[in-house]
Backbone as CSV, one residue per row, in Angstrom:
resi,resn,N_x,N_y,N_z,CA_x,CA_y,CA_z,C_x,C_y,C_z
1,UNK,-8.102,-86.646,30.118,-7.608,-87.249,31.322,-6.138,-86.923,31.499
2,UNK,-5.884,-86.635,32.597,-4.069,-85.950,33.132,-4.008,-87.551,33.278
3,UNK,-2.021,-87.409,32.710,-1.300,-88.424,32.925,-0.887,-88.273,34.168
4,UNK,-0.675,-89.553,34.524,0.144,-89.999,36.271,1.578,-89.935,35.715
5,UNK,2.534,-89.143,36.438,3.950,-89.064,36.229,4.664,-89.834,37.582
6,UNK,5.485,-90.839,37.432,5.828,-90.790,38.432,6.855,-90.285,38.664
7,UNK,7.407,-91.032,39.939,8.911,-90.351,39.978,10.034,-90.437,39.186
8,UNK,10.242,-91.625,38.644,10.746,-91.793,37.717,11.001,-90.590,36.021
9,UNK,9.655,-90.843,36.040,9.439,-89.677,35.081,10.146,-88.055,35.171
10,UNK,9.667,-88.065,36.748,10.328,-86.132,36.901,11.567,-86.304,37.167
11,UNK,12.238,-87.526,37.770,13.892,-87.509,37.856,14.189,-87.354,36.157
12,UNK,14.163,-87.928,35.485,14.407,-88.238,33.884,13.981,-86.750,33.332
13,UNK,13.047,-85.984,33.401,12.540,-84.721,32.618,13.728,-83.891,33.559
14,UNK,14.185,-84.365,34.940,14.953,-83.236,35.313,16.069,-83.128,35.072
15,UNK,16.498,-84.825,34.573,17.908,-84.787,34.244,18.165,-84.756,32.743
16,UNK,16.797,-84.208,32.136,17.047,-83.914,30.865,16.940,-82.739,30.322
17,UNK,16.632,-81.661,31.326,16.518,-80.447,31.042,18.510,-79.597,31.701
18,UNK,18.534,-80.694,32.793,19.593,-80.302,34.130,20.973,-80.851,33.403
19,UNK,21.106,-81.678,33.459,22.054,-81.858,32.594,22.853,-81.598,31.001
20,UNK,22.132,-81.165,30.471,22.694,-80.507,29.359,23.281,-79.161,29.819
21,UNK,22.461,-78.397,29.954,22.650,-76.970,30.685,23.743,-76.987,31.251
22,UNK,24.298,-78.213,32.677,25.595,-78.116,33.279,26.754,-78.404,32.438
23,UNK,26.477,-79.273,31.330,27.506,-79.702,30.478,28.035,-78.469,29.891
24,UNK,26.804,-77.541,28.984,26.904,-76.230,28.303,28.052,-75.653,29.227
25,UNK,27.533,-75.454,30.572,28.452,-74.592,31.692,29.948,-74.882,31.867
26,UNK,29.994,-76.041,31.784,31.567,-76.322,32.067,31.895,-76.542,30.804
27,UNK,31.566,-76.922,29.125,32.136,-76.507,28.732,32.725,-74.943,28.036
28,UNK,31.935,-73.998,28.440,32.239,-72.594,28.675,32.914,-72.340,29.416
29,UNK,32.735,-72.627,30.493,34.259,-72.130,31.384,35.135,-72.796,31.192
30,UNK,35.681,-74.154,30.797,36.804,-74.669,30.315,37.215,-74.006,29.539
31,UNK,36.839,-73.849,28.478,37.255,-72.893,26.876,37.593,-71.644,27.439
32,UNK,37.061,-70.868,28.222,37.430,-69.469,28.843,38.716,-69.605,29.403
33,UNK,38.989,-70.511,30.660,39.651,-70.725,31.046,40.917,-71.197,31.049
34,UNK,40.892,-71.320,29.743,42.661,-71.963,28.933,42.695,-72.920,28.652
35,UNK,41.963,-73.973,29.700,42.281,-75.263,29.817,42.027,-76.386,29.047
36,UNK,41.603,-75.857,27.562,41.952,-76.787,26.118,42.781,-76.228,25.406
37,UNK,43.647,-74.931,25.923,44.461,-74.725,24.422,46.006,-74.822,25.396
38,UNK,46.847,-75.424,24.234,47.858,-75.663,24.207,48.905,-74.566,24.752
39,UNK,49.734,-75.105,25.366,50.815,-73.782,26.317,51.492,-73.271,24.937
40,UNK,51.671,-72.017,24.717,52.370,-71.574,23.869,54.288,-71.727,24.208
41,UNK,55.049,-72.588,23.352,56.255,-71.906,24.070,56.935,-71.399,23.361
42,UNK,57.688,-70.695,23.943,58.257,-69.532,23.264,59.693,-69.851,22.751
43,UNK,60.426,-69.371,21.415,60.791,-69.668,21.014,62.316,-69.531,21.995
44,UNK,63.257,-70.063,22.474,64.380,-69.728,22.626,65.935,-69.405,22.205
45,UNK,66.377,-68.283,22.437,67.392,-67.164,21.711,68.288,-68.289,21.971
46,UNK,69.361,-69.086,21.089,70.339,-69.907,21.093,71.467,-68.880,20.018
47,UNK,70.777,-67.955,19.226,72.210,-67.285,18.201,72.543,-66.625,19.230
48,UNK,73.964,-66.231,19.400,74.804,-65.545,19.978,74.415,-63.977,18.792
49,UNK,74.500,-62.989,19.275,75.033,-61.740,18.403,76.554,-61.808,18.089
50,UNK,76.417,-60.643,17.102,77.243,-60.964,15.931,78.234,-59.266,15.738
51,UNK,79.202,-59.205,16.197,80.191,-57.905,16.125,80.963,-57.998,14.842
52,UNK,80.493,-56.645,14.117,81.426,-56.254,12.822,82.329,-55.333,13.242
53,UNK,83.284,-55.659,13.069,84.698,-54.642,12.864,84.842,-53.944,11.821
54,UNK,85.219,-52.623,11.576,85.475,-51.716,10.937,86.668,-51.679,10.331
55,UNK,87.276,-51.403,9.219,88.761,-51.702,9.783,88.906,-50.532,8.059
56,UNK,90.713,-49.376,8.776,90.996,-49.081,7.163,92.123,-49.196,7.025
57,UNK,92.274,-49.813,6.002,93.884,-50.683,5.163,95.026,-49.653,5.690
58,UNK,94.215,-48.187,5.685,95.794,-47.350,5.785,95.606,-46.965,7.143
59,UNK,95.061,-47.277,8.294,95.835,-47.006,9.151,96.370,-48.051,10.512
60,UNK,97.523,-47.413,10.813,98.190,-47.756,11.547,98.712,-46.977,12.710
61,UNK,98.945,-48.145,13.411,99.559,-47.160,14.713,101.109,-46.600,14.518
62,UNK,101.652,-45.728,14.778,103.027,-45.722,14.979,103.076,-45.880,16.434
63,UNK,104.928,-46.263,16.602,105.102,-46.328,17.832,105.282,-44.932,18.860
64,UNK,105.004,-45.577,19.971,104.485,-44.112,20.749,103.515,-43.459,20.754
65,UNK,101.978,-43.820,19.478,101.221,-43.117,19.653,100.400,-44.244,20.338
66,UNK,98.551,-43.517,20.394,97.759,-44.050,21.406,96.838,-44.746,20.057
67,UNK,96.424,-45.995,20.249,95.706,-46.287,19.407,94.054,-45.946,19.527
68,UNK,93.645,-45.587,18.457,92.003,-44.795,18.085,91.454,-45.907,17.406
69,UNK,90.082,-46.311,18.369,89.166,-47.260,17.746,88.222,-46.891,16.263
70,UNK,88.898,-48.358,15.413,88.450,-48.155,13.953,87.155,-48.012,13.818
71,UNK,86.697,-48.547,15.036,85.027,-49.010,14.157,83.949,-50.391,14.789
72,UNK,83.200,-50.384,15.379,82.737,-51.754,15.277,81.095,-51.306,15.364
73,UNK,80.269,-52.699,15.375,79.157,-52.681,15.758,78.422,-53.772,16.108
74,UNK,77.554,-54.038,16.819,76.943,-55.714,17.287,75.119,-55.473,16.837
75,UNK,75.511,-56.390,16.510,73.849,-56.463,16.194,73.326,-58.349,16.916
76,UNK,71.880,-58.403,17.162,71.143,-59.857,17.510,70.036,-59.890,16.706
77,UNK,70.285,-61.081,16.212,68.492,-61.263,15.647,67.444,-61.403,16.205
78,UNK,67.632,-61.308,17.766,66.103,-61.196,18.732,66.602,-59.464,19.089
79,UNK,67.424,-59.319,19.422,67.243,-58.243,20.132,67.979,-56.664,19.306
80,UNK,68.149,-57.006,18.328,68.767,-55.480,17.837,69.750,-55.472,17.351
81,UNK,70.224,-53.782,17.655,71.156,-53.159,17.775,72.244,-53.602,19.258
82,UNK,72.949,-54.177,19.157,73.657,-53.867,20.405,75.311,-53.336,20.705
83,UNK,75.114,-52.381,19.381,76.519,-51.348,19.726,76.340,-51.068,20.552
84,UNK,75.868,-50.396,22.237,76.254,-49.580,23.035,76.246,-50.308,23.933
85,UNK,76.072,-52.244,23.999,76.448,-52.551,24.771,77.965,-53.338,24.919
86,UNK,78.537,-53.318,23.593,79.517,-53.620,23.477,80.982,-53.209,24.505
87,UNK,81.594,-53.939,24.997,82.563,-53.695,26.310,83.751,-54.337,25.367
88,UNK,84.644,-52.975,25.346,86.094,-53.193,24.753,86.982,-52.431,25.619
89,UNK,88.218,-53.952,25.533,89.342,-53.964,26.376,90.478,-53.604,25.494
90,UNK,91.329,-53.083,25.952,92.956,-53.276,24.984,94.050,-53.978,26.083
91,UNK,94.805,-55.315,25.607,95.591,-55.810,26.179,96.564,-55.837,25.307
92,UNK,98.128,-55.446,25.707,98.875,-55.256,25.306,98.318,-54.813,23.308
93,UNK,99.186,-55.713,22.708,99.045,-55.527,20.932,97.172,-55.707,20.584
94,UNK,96.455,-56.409,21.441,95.372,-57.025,21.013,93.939,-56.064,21.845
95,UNK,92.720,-56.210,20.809,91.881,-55.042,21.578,90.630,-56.869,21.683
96,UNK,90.171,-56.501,22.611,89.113,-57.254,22.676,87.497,-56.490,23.278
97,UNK,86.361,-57.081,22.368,85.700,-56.705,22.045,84.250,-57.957,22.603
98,UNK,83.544,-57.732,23.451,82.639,-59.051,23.871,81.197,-57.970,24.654
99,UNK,80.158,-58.783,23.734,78.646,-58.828,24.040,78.113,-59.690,23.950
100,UNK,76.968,-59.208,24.814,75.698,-60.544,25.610,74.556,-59.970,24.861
101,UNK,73.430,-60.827,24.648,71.907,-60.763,24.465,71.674,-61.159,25.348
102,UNK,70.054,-60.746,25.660,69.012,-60.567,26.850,69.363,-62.551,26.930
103,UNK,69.178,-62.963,26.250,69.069,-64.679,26.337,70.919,-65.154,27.362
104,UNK,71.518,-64.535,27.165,72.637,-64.743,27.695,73.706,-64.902,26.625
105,UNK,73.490,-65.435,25.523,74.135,-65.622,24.431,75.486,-64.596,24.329
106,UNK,77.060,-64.945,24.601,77.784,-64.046,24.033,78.944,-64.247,23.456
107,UNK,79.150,-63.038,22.134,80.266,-63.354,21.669,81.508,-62.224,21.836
108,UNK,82.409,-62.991,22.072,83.499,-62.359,21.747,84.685,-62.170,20.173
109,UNK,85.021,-60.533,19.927,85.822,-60.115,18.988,87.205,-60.307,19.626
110,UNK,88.322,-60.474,18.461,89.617,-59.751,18.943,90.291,-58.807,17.632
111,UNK,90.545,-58.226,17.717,91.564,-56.960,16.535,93.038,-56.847,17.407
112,UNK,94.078,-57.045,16.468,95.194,-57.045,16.523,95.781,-55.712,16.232
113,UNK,96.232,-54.737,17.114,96.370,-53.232,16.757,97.458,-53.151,15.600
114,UNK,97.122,-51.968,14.445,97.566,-52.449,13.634,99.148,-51.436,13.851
115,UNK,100.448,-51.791,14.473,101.766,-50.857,14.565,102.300,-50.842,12.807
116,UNK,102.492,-49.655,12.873,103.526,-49.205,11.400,104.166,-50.512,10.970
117,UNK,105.000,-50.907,11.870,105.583,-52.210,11.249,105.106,-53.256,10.448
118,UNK,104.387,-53.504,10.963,103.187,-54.910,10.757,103.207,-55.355,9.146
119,UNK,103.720,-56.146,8.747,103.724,-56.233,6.930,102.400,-56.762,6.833
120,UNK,101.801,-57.818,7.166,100.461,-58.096,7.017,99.481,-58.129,7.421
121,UNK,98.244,-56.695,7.257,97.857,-56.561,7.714,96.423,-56.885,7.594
122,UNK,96.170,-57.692,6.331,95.102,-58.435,6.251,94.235,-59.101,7.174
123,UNK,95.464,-60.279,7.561,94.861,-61.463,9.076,95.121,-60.720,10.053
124,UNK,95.113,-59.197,10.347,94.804,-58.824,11.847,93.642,-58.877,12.638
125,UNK,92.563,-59.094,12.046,91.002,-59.388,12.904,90.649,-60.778,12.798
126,UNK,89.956,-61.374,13.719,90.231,-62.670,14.443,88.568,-63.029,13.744
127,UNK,88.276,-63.902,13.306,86.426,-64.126,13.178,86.067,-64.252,15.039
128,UNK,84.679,-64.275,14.948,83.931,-64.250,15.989,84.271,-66.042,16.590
129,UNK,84.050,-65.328,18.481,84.609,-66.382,18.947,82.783,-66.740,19.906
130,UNK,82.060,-67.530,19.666,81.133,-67.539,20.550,81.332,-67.883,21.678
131,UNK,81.225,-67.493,23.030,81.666,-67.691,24.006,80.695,-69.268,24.876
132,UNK,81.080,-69.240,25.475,80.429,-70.594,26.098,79.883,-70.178,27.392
């Protein structure tokens, strides 16, 4: 003898076949879609780069001549090498020396040119000035 189903019955077999299946669906496209994993953020560049000066004990400028750059180089810990973006000025006795990283981060050098005269020529380079 066939069972009598009623309606009841085929709503319930439909929402038990129908509903899982849609659940399956959205949670597949959620998971595809990003929208349980966490925003990655990225770390942000706060060190300034960092300029080494070159420097040799014996030379000096005399007066009247043109002073010849000793030496430097910049380096970043995100971004490199950045000797060639280094931008050096000479104002009067003093050479100044200032670079940026991609983050904005920059520091500025100063070197004190070294004239014949000069008895001490140790404290002529300035430590790094991070700029603001």
């Amino acid at each position: 003898m066939k069972e009598k189903h009623t309606m009841y019955d085929h709503i319930r077999n439909f929402l038990l076949v129908f509903l899982p299946g849609l659940f399956l669906a959205v949670l597949i496209y959620s998971a595809l879609s990003g929208r349980w994993t966490k925003p990655v953020k990225e770390k942000s560049d706060t060190t300034p780069p960092s300029i080494m000066l070159t420097r040799d004990n014996r030379y000096f400028v005399q007066p009247g001549e043109q002073y010849e750059e000793e030496g430097y180089a910049a380096y970043d810990d995100t971004d490199g090498d950045l000797t060639k973006q280094v931008q050096v000025s000479v104002n009067g006795d003093m050479v100044r020396y200032r670079v940026s990283d991609s983050a904005g981060n920059i520091t500025i050098r100063f070197r004190r040119i070294p004239y014949a005269a000069s008895p001490d020529r140790t404290a002529d380079d300035s430590p790094a000035v991070p700029a603001e």
